[in-house]
SEFIMI-859418 format. One record per atom (N, C-alpha, C, O): x, y, z; residue in one letter. Coordinates in steps of 0.001 Angstrom, whole numbers, plus 500000, padded with zeros to 6 digits. Atoms other than C-alpha are relative to their C-alpha. Example, Ala and Ser with C-alpha at 12.3 -4.5 7.8 and 13.67 -1.06 7.14 Angstrom:
<torkes>
500890498810500000A512300495500507800A500900501200500000A501936501181500665A499180498810499940S513670498940507140S499230501090500730S499739502198500899S
</torkes>
This chain:
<torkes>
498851500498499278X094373782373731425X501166500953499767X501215501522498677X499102499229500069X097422784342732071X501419499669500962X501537499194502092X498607500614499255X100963783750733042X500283501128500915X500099502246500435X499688499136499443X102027785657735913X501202499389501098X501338498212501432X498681500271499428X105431786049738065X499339499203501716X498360499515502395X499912500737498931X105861783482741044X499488501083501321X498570500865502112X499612498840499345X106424786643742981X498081500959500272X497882501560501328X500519499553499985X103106788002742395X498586498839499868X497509499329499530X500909501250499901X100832784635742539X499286500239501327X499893500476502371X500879499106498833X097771785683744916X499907497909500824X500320496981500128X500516500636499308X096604782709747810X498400500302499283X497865501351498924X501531499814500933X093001781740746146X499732500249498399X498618500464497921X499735499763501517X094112782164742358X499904498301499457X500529497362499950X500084501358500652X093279779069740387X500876499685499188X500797500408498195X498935500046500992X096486777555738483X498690499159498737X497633498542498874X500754500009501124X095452777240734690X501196498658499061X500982498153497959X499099500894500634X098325774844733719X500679499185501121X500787499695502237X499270501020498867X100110771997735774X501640501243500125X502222501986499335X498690499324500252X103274773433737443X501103498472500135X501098497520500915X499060501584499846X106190770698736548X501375500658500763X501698501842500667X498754499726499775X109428770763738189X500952499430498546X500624498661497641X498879500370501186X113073770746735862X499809498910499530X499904498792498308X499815501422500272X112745767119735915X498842499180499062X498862498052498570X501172500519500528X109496766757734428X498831499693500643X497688499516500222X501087500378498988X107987766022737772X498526500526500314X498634501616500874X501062499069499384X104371767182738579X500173499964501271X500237499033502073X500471499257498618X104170769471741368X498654500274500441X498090499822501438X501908499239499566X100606771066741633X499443499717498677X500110499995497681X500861500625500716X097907769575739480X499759502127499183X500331503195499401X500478498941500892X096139772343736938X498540500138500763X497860499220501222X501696499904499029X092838773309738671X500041500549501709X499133500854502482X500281499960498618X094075773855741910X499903501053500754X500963501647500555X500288499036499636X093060776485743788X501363500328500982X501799499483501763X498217499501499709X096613778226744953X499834500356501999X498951500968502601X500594499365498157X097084778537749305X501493500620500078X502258500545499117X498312499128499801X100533780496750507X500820498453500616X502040498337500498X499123501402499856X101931777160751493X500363499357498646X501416498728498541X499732500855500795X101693775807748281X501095501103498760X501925500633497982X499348499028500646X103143779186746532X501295500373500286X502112500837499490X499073500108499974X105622779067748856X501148499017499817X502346499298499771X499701500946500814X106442775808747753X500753499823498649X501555498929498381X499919500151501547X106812776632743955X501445500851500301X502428500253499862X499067499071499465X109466779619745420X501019499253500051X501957499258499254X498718501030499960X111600777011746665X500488499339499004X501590499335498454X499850500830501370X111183774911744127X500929500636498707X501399499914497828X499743499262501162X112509777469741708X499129500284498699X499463500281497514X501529499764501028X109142778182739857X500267501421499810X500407502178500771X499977498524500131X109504781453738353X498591500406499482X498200501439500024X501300499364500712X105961781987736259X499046498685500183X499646497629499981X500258500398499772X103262780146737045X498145500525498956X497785501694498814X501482499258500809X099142780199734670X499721499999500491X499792498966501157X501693500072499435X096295781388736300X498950500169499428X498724501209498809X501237500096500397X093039780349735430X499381501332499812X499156501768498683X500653498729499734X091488783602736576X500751501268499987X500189502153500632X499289498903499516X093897786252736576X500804500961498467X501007500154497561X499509499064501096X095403788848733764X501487500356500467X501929500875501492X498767499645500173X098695789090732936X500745501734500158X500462502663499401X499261498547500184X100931792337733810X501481500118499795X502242500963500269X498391500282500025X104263791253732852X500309499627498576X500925498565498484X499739500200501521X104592791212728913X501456499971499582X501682500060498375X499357500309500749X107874790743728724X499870498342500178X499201497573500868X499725501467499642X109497787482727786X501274499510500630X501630498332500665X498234499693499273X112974787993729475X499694499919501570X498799500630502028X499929500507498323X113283786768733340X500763501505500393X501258502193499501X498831498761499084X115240789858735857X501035499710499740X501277498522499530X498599500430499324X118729790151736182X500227499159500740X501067498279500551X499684500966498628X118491788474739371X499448498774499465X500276497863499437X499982501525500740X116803785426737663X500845499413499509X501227498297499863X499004500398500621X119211785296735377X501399499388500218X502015498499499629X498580500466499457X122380785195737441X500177498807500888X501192498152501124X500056501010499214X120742782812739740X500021498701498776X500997497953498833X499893500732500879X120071780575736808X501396499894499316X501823498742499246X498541500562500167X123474780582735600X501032499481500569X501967498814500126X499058500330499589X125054780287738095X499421498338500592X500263497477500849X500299501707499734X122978776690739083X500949499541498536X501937498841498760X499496500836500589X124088775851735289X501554500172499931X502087499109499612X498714499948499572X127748777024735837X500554498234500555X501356497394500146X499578501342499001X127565774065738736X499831498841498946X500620497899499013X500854501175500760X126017771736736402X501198499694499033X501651498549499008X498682500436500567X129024771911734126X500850500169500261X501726499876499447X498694500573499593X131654772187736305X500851498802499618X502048498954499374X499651501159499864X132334768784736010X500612499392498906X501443498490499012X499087500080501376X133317768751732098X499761501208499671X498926501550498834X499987498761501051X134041772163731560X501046500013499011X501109500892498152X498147499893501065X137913771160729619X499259499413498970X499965498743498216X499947501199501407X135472769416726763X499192500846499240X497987501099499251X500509498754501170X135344771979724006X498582499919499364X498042500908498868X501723500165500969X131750770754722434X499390500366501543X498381501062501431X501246499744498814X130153771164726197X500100501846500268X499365502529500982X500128498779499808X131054774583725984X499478500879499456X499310501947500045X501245499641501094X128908775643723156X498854499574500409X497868500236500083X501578500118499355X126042774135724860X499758500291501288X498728500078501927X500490499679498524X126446775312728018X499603501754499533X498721502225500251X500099498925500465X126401778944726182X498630500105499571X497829500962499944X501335500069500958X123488778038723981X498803500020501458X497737500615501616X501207500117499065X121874776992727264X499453501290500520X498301501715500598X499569498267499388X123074780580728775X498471500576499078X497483500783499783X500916499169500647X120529782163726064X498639499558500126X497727500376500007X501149500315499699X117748779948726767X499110500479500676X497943500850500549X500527499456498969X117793780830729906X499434501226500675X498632501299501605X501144499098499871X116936784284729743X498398500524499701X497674501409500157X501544500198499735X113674783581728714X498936499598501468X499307498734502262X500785500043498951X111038783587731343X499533498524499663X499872498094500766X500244501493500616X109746779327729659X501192499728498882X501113499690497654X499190500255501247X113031778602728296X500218498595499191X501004498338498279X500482501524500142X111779774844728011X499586499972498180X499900499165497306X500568500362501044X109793775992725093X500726500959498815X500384500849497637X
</torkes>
């Protein structure tokens, strides 16, 4: 099994792990054999890395792009708009900041 970028997820690749959305939600079961509808799916979704059953990894880092990155901040930017004047949310919106350049910053 091997993790590979959203971006590079073939039509006919077997996922090797469930893909969840932010929320916890299951999206695509583990087993399922991958179609370009459903890949383009995960895209939207904001799926950046996705396991495949069958497939070898070519992406060893663990750091997302630039362009991941800025897109991801700037969703959590929005996210704390709303109490940014409350000095403790601003240490965790930072902390989050570093998470997030990980490619699974969940784990």
């Amino acid at each position: 099994m091997a993790e590979v970028s959203i971006e590079k997820a073939q039509s006919g690749s077997t996922l090797g792990k469930d893909v969840l959305l932010a929320s916890g939600a299951l999206l695509i079961r583990e087993g399922t054999v991958l179609n370009d509808r459903q890949i383009q799916l995960m895209k939207q979704r904001g799926i950046q890395t996705v396991f495949i059953a069958d497939g070898e990894s070519s992406d060893e880092s663990t750091e997302v792009t630039p362009l991941a990155y800025a897109e991801r901040t700037k969703k959590l930017d929005e996210l704390f708009a709303p109490i940014a004047q409350a000095p403790h949310m601003a240490a965790i919106r930072e902390a989050a900041r570093e998470r997030l350049k990980l490619k699974r910053p969940w784990e």
